[in-house]
N, C-alpha and C positions, 0 to 999 in steps of 0.2 A: 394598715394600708401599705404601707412601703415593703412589710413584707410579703405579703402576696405580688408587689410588683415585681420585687428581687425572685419572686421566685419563679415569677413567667419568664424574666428577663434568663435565669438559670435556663429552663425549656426552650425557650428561644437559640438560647448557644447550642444546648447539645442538637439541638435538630439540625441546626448549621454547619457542625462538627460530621453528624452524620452523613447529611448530603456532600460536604468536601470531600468526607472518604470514600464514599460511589464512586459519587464523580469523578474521583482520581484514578479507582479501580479499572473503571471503564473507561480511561480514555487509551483512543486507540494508538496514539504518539508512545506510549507507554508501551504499550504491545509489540511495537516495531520495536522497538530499543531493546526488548527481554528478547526477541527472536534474536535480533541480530548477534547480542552476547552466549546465547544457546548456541548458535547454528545452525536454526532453526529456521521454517519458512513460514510466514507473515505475510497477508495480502490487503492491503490496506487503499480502498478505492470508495466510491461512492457514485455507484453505477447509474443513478439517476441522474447524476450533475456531470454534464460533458465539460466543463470549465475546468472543473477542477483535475489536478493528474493524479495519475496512479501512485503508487511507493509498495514495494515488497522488497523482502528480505529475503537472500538463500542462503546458508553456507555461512553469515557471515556476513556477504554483501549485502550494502543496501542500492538499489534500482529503484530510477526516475523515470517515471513513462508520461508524454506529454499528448494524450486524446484529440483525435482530430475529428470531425463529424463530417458527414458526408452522406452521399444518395446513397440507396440502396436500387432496387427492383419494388419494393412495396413503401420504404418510409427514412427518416433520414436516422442515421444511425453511426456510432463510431466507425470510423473505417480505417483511420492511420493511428498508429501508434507508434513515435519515435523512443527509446531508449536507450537511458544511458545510465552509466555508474558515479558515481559521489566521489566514490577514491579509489583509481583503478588500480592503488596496490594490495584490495581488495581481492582480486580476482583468482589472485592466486590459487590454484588448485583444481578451478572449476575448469571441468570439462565440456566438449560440447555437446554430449548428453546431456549434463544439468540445464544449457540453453533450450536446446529441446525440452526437457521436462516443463521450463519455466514458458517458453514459448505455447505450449499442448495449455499449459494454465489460463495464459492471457485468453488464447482462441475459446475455452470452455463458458468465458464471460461476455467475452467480443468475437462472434462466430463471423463476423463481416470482416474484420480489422485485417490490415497488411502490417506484420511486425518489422520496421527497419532499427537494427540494432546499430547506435555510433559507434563509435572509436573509443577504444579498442577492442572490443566484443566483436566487431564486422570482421575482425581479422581471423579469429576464430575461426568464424561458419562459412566452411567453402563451400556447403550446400544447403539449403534454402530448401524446407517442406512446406510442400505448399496443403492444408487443408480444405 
């Protein structure tokens, strides 16, 4: 008797064992962190939950977008999206074509959104495309 319990209690670990290593595979925190040490870019949102904010990765940087909801013409939908940088000695390098590029990104997800980028990315972008 106690061996067959030792032995489910053994089946019991490895299955637990197993799901912690999914689990860990897939989580998305983990994704952003291998992008940002690549240089790599990383979009990491959760397009049904307006609450919660965006996080992606270019280059190296990591970006904080904070979703605003709003009216549309037919339903309410995201419409502001403020952004900002975690450590703007980050930034180094990035042009502002990669803004654009990352900008074309947000709009592909968020086709209603106004992108206002803080400081010091606002300084950057002397012109504003509008889609």
């Amino acid at each position: 008797m106690i061996i067959i319990l030792f032995r489910i209690l053994i089946i019991i670990a490895i299955v637990l064992l197993f799901y912690t290593l999914i689990s860990y595979l897939r989580n998305p925190e983990r994704r952003l962190k291998i992008a940002k040490e690549t240089n790599g870019f990383y979009f990491l949102d959760e397009p049904d939950n307006s609450k919660k904010n965006l996080h992606f990765v270019y280059k190296g940087c990591l970006f904080d977008g904070e979703k605003y909801v709003g009216t549309t013409e037919q339903a309410f939908e995201v419409v502001d999206i403020h952004i900002s940088v975690r450590n703007p000695m980050e930034l180094a390098g990035l042009t502002r074509e990669d803004l654009y590029f990352l900008e074309r990104e947000i709009l592909i997800r968020y086709p209603h959104a106004k992108i206002k980028w803080n400081h010091p990315i606002n300084q950057l972008l002397l012109t504003h495309i509008e889609e």
